[in-house]
Backbone bond lengths (Angstrom), bond angles and torsions (degrees), N, CA, C in turn:
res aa  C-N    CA-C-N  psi(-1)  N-CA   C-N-CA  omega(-1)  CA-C   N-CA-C  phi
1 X - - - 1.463 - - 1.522 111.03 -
2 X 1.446 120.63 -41.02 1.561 129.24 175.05 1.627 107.55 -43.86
3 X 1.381 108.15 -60.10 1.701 109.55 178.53 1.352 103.37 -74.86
4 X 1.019 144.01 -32.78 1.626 124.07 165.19 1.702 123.18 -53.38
5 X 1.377 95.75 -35.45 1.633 107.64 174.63 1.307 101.00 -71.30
6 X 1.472 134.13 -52.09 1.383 134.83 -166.10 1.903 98.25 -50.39
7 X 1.562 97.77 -51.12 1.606 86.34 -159.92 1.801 106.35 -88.73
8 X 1.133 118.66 7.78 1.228 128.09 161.36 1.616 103.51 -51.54
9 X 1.795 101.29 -69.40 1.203 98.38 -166.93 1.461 110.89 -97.52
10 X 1.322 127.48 28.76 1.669 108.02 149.09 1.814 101.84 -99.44
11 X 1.182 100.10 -17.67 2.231 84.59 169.47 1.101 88.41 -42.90
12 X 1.754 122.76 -79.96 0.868 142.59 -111.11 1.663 119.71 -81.74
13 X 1.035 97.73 -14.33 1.511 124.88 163.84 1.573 119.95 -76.13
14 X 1.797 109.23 -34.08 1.614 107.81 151.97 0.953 140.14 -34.34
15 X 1.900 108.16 -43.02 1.028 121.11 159.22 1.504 144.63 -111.18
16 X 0.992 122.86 22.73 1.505 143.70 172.40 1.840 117.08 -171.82
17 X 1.573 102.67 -169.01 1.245 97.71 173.44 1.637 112.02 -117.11
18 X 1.252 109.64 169.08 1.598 97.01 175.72 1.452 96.54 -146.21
19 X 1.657 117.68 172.69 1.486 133.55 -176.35 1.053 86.68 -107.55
20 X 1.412 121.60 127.66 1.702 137.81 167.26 1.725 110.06 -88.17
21 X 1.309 123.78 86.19 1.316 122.90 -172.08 1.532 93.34 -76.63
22 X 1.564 124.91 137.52 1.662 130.25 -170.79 1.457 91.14 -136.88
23 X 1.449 123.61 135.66 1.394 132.06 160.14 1.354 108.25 -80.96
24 X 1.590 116.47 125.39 1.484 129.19 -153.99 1.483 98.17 -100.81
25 X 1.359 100.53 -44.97 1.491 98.44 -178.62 1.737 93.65 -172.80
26 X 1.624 119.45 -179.01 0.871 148.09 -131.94 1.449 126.17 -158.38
27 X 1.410 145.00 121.60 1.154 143.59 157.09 1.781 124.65 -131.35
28 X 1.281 96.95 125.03 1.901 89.26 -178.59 1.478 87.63 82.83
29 X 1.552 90.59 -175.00 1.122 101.19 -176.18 1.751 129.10 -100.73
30 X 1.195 93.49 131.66 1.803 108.96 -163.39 1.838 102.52 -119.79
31 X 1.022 107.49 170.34 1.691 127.77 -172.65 1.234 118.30 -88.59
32 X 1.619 116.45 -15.09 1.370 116.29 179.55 2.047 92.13 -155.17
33 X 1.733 100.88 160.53 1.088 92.29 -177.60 1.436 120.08 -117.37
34 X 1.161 136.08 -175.20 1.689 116.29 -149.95 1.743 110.36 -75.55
35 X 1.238 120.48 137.27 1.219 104.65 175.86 1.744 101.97 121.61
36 X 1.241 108.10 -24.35 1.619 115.29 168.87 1.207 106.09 -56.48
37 X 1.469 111.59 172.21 1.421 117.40 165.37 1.370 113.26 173.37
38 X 1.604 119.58 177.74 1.436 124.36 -152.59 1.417 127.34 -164.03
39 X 1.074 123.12 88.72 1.761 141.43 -130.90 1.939 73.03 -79.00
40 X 1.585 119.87 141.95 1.164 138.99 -177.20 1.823 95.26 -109.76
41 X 1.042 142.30 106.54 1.654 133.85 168.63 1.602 94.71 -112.69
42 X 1.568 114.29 149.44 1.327 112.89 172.22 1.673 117.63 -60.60
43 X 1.088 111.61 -6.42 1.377 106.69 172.95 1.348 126.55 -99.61
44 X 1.701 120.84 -40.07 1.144 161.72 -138.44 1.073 132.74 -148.04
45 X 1.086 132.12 140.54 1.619 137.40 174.33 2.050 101.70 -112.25
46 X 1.043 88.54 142.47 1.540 106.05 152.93 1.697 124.54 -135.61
47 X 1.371 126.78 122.82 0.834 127.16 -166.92 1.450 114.22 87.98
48 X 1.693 107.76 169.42 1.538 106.83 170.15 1.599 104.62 -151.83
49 X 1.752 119.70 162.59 1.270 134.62 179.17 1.304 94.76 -100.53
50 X 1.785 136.01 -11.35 1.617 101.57 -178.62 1.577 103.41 133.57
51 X 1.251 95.36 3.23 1.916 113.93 161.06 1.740 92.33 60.86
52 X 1.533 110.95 -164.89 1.256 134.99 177.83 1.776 117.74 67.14
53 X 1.305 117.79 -136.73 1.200 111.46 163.28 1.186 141.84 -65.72
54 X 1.250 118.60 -56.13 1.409 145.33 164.52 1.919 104.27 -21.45
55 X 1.223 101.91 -70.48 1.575 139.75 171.48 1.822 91.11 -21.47
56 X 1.598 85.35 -82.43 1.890 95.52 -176.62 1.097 114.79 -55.25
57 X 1.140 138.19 -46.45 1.303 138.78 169.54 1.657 102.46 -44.16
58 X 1.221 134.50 -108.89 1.805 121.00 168.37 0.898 124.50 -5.87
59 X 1.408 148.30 -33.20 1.396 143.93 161.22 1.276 94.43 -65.30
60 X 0.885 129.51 -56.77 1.876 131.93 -156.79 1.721 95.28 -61.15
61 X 1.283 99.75 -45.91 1.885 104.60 176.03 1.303 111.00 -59.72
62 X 1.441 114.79 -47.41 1.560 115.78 -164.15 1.201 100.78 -78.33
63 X 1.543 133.42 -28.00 1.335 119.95 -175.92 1.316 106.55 -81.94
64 X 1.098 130.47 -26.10 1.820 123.48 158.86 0.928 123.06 -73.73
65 X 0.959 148.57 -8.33 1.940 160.69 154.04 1.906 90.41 -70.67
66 X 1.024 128.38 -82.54 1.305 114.00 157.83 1.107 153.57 13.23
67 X 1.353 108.09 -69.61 1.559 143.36 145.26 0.922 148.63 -74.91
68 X 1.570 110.03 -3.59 1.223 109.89 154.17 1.708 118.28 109.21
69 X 1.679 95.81 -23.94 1.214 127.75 -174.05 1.864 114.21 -70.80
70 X 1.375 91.10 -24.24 2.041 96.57 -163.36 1.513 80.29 -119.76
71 X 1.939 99.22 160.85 1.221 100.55 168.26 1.835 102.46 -94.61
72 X 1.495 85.47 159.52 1.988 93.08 -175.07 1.465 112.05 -96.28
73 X 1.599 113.06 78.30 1.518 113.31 -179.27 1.195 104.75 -89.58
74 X 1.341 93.02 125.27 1.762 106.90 173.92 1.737 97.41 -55.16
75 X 1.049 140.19 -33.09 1.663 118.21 -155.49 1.405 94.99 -79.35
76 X 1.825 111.84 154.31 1.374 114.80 162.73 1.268 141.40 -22.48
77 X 1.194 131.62 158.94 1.385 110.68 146.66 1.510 112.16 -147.26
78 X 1.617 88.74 149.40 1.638 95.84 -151.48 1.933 107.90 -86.39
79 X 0.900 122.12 -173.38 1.643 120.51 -154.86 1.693 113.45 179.86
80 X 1.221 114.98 78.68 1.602 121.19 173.51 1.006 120.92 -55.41
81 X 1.471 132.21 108.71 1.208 113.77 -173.00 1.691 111.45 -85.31
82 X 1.310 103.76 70.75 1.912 111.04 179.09 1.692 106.03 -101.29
83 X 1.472 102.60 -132.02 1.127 113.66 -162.71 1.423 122.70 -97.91
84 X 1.635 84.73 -7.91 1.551 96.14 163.95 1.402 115.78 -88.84
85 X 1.138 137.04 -7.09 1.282 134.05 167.72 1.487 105.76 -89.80
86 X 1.621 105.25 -31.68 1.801 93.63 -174.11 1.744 108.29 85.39
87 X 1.461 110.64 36.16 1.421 126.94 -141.98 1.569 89.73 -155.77
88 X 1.468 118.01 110.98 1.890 118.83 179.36 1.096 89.40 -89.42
89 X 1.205 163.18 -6.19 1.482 143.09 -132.24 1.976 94.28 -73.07
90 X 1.704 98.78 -59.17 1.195 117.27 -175.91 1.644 111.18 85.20
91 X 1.005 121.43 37.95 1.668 138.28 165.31 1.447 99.77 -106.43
92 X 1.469 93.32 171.97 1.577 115.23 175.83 1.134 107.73 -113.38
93 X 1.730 136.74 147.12 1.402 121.52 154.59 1.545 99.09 -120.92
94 X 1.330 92.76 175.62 1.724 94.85 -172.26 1.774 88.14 -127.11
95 X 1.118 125.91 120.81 1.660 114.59 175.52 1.900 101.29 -124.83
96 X 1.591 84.12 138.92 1.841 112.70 171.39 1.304 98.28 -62.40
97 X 1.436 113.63 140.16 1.835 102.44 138.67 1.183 98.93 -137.65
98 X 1.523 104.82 156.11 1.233 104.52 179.01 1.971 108.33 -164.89
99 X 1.084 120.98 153.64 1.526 125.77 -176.57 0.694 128.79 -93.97
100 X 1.235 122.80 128.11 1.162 118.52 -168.92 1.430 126.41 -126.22
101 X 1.550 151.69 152.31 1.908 138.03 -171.63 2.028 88.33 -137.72
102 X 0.874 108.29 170.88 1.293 132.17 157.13 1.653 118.29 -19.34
103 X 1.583 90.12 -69.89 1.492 99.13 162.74 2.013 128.25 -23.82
104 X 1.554 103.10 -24.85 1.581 104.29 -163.14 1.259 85.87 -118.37
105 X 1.506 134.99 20.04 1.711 114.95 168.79 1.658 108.64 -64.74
106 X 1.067 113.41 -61.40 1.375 97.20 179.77 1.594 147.23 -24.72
107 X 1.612 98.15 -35.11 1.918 110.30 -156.80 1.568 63.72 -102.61
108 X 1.343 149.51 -48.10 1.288 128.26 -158.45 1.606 108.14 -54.10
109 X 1.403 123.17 -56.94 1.514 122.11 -169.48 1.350 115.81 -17.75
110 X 1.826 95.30 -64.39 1.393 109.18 167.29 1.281 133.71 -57.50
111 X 1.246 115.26 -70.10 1.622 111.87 154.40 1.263 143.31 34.78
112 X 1.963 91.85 -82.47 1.454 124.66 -138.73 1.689 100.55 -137.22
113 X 1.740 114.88 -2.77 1.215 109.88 -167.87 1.728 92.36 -86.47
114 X 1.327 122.17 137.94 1.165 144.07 133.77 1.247 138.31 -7.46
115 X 1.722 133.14 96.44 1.531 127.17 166.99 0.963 105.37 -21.85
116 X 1.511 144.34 144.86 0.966 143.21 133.68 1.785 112.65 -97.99
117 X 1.038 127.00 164.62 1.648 117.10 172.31 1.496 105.22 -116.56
118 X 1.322 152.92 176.59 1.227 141.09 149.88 1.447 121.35 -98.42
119 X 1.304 106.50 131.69 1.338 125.47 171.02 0.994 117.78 -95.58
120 X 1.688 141.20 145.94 1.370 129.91 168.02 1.533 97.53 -130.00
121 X 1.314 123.95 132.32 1.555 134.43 -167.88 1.251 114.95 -112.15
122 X 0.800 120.05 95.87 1.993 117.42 -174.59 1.531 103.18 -95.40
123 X 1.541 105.62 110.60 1.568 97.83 165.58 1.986 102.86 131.00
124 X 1.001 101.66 86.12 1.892 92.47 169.38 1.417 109.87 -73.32
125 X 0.846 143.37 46.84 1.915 126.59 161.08 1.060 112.38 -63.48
126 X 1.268 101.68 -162.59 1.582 120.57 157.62 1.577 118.49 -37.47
127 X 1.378 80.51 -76.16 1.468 90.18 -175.12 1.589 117.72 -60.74
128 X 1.535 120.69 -25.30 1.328 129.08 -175.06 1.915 106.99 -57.90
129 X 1.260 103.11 -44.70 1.430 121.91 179.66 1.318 110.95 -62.98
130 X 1.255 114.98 -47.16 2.176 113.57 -161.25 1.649 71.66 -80.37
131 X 1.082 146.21 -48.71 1.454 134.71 -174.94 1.484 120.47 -39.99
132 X 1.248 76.54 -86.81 2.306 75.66 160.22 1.549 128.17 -32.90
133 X 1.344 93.88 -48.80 1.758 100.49 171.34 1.628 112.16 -39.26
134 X 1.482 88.58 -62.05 1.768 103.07 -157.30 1.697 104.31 -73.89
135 X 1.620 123.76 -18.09 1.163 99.63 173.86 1.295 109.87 -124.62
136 X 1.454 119.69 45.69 1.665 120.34 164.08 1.857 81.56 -87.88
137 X 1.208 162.11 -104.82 1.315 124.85 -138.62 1.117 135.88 -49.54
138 X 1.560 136.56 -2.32 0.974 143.56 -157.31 2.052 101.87 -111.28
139 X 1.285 97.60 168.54 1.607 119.52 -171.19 1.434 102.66 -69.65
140 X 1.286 126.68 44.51 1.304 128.53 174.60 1.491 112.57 -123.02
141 X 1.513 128.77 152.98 1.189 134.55 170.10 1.452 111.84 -108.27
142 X 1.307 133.90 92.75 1.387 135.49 -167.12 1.165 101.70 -81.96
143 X 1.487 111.43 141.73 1.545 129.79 168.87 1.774 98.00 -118.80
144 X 1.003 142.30 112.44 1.630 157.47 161.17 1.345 114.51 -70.39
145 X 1.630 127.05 104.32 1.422 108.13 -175.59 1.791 83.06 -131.01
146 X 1.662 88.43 160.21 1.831 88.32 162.41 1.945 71.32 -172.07
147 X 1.446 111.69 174.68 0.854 154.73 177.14 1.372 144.31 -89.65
148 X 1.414 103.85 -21.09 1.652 139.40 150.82 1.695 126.99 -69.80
149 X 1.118 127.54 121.25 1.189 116.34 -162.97 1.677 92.19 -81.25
150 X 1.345 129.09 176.76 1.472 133.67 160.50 1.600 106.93 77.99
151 X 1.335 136.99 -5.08 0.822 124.82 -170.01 1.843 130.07 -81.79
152 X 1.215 98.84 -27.00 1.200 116.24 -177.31 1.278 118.47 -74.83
153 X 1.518 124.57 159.84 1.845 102.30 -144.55 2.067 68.18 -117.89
154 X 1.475 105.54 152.24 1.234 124.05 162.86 1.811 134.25 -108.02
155 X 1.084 119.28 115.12 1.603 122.82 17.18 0.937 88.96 -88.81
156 X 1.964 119.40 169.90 1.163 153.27 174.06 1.326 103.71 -66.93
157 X 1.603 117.21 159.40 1.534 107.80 172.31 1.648 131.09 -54.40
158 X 0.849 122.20 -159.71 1.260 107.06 -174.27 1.499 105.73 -100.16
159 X 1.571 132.17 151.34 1.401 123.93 -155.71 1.221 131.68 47.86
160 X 1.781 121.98 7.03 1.138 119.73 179.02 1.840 105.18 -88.66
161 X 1.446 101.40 145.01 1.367 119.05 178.24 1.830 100.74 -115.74
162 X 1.724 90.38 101.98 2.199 97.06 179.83 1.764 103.79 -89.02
163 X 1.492 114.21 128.63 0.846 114.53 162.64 1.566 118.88 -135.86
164 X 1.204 109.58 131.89 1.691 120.36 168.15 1.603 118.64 -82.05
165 X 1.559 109.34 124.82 1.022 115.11 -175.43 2.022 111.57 -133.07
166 X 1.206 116.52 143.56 1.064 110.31 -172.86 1.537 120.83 -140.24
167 X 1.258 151.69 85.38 1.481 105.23 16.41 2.062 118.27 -58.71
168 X 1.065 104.63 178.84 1.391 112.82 -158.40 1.543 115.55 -69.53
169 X 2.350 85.58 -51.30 1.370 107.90 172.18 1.811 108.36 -57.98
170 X 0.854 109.43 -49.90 1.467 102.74 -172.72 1.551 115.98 -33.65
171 X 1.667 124.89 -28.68 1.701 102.67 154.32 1.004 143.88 -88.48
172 X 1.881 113.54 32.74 1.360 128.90 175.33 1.780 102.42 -89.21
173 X 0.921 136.30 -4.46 1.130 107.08 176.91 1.367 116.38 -109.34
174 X 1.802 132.04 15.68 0.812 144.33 -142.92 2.083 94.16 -146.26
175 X 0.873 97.15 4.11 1.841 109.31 173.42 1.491 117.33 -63.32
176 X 1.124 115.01 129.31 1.476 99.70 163.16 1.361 127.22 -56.26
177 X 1.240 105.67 140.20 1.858 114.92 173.00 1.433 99.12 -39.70
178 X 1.400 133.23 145.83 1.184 139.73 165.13 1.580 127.70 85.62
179 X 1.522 86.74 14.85 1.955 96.64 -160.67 1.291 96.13 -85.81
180 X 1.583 126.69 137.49 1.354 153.43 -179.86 1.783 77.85 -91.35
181 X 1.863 108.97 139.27 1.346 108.06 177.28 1.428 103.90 -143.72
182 X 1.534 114.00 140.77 1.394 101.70 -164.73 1.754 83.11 -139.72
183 X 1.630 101.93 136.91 1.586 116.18 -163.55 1.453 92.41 -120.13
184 X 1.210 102.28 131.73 1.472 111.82 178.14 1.485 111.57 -178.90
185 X 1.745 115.51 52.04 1.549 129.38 162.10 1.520 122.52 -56.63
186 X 1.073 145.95 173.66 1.024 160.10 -167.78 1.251 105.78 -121.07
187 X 1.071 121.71 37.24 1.933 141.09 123.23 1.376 114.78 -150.93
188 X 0.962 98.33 136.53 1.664 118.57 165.30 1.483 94.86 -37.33
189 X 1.553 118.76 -81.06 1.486 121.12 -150.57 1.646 100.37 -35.36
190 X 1.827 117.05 -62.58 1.066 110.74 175.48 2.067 141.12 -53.55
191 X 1.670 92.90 -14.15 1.156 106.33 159.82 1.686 121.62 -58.69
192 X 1.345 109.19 -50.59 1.479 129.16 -156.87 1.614 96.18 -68.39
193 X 1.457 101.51 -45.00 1.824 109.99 175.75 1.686 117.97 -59.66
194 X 1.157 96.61 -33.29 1.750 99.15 -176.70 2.157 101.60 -80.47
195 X 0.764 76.94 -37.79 1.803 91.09 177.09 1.692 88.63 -47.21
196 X 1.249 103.30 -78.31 1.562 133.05 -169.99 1.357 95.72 -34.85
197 X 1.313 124.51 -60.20 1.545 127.09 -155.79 1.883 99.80 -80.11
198 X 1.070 116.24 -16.77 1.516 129.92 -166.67 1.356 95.85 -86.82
199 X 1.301 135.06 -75.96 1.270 141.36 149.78 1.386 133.13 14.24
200 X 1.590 109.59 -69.50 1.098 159.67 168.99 1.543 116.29 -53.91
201 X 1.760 114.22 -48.21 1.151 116.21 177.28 1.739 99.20 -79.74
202 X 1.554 98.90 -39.68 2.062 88.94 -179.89 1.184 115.90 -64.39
203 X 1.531 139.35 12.02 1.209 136.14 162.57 1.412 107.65 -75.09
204 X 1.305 104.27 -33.98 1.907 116.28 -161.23 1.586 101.90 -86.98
205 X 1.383 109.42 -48.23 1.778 103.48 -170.10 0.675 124.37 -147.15
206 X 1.803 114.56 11.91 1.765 135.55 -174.16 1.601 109.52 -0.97
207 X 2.025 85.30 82.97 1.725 101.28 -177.25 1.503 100.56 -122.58
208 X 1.290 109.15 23.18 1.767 107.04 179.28 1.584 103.47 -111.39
209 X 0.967 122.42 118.51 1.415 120.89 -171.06 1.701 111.91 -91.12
210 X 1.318 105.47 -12.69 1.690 115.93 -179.56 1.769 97.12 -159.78
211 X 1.615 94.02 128.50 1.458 117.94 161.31 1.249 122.23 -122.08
212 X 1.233 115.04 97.63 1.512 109.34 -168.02 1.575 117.43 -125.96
213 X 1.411 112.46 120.01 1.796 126.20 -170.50 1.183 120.53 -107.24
214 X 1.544 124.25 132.31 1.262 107.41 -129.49 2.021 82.49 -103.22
215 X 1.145 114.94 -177.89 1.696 97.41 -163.93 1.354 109.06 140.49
216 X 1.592 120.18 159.92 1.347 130.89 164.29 1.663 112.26 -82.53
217 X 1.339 98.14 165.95 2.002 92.17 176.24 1.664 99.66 -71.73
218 X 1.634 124.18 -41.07 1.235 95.01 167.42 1.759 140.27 -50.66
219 X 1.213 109.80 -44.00 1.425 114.66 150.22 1.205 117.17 -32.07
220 X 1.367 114.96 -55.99 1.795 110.43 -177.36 1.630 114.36 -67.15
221 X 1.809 120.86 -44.32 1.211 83.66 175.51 1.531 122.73 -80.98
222 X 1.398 119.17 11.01 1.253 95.88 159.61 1.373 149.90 -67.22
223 X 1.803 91.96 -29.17 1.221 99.68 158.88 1.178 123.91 -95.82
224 X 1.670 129.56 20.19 1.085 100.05 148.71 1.525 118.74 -89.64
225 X 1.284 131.50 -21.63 1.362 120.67 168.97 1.528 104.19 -57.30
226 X 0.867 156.40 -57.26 1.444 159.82 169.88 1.674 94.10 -18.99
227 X 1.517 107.75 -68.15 1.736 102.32 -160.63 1.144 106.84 -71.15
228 X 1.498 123.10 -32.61 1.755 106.71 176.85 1.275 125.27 -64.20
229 X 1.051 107.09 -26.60 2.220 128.90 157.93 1.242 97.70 -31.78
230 X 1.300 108.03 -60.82 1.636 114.43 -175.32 1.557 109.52 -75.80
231 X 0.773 133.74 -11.38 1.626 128.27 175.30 1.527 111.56 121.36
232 X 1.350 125.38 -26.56 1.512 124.37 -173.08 1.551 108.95 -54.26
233 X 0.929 131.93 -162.90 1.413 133.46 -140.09 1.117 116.34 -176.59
234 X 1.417 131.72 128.75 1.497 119.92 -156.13 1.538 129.61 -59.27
235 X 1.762 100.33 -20.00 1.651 96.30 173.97 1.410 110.79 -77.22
236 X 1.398 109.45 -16.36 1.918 99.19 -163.65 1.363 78.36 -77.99
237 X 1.492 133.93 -42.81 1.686 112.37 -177.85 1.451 116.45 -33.23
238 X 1.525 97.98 -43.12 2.003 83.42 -154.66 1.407 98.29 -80.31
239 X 1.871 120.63 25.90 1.795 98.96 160.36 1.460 106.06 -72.37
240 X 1.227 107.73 -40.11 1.905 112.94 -166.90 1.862 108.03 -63.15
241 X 1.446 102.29 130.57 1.388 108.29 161.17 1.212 134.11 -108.47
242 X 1.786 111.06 117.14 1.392 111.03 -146.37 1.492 92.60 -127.24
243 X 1.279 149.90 117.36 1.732 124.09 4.34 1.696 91.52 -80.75
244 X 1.583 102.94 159.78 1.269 108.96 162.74 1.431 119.92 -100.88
245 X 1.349 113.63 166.03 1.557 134.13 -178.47 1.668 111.49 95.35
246 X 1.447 109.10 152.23 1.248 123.32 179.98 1.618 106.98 -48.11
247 X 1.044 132.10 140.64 1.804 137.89 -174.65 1.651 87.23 -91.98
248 X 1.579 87.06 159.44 1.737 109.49 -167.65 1.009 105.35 90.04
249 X 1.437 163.29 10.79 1.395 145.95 -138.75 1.971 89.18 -153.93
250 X 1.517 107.52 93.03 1.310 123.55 -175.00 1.786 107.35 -77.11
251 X 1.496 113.24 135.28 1.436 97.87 173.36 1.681 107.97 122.53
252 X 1.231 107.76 100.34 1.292 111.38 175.06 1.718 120.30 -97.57
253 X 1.215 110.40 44.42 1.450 116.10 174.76 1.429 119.43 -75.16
254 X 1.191 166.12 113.84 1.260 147.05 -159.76 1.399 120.70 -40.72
255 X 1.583 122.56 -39.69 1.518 130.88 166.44 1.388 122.77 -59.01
256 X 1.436 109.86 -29.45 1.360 115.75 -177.86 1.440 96.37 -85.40
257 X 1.239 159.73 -59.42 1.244 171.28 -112.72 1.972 82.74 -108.12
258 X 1.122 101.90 -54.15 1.776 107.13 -159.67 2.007 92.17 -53.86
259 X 1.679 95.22 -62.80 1.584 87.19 176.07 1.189 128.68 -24.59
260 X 1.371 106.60 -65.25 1.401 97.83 -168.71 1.867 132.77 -80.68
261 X 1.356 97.93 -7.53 1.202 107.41 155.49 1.397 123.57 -68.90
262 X 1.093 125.03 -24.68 1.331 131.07 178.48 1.536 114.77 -87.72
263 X 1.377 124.10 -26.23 1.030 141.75 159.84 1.812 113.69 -48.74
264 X 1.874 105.85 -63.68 1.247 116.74 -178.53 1.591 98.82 -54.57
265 X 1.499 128.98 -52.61 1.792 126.80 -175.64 1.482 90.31 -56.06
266 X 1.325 151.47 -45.58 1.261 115.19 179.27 1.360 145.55 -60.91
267 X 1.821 85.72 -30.32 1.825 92.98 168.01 0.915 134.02 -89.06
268 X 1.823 104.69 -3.02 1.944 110.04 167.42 1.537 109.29 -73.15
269 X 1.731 118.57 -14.10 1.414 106.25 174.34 1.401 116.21 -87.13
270 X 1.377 112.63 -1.12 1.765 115.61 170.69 1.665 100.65 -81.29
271 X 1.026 92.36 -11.57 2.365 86.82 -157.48 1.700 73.82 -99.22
272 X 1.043 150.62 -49.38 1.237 132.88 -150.21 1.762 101.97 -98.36
């Protein structure tokens, strides 16, 4: 959704100007966290700081900065979220505004573009697909691999990077540093290899911070007797997470399953 907002508002700057309201910083607890933000156009909004009062209030600013009506001080401005907003949170935010024309598309790209993290996805199924779905809005950079030619749906989601690889494992050693990897081919055997090749690289530069295969625990100990065959060792086991997705989450539909995997990649970026 971040890069959809980004290119919302550099069109949108083609054709008019807008007040870029930016959360500067933060205390207690607030609705959005620093670094958000929310392109003001006299017609339109793109993006948001966290809805409710606070929200309306900044539009109401940005559309007078806008107009000509407010003066345009670059310094913050600060915002309690008490009883004058009509807002319990009881934090402070501090919000930027600032104007913006055409002229500033450029420094924005940079700016305003979005962490992404890397993902590496082994496996188009079912489930490979509602996956992709559910985390093209999210702070991830997907890489899509499987081994099958034709599989990948066109176009790909949005920010997805499809790659065919053959054998499969063979694009594990070529991952970005930091890639969260989630194995779930349409065979086991080729599962067990991507495991294998994952493994293998955390001996060398243990740069995967999450390996996760999608599966029953019986499945898992099979492969873990399988990987000690191969030499691994019971701690390098406990990098792999075998079943995946947050527990509590009833329902083996591919969408339901996708959720909560996408859920669990959010909370491996709190633990890391």
């Amino acid at each position: 959704m971040a890069v959809t907002n980004l290119r919302l508002l550099l069109d949108g700057l083609a054709a008019g100007s807008a007040c870029l309201v930016t959360v500067e910083s933060t205390q207690g607890s607030v609705p959005r966290e620093a670094g958000a933000w929310m392109a003001v156009f006299a017609d339109r909004l793109v993006g948001t700081i966290g809805g409710g009062h606070l929200e309306l209030q900044a539009i109401a600013e940005a559309r007078l900065r806008l107009a000509g009506t407010a003066v345009n001080n670059p310094a913050p401005v600060r915002y309690a979220l008490g009883p004058a907003l009509g807002q319990c949170c009881g934090g402070v935010v501090h919000l930027g505004f600032a104007l913006l024309t055409a002229a500033d598309t450029p420094g924005l790209a940079t700016r305003l573009a979005p962490r992404h993290h890397p993902v590496a996805l082994f496996g188009g199924g079912h489930v490979g697909h509602a996956l992709a779905r559910v985390l093209a809005p999210l702070p991830f950079a997907l890489t899509w691999i499987d081994s099958r030619d034709g599989i990948f749906p066109e176009p790909p989601p949005d920010g997805a990077v499809c790659e065919h690889s053959d054998p499969v494992q063979g694009a594990v050693p070529g991952l970005a540093p930091g890639s969260r990897v989630l194995i779930m081919s349409f065979s086991h055997a080729e599962d067990l290899d991507v495991v294998a090749a994952c493994l293998q690289r955390q001996r060398q530069q243990r740069d995967l911070p999450f390996i996760g295969l999608i599966g029953s625990q019986t499945k898992w100990a099979t492969f873990g007797s399988r990987l000690r065959s191969r030499g691994f060792s019971q701690d390098e086991l406990t990098q792999v997470t075998c079943p995946i997705g947050i527990p509590g989450i009833g329902g083996k539909e591919p969408e339901v399953i996708a959720v909560a995997v996408a859920a669990q990649l959010l909370l491996s970026l709190k633990v890391a």
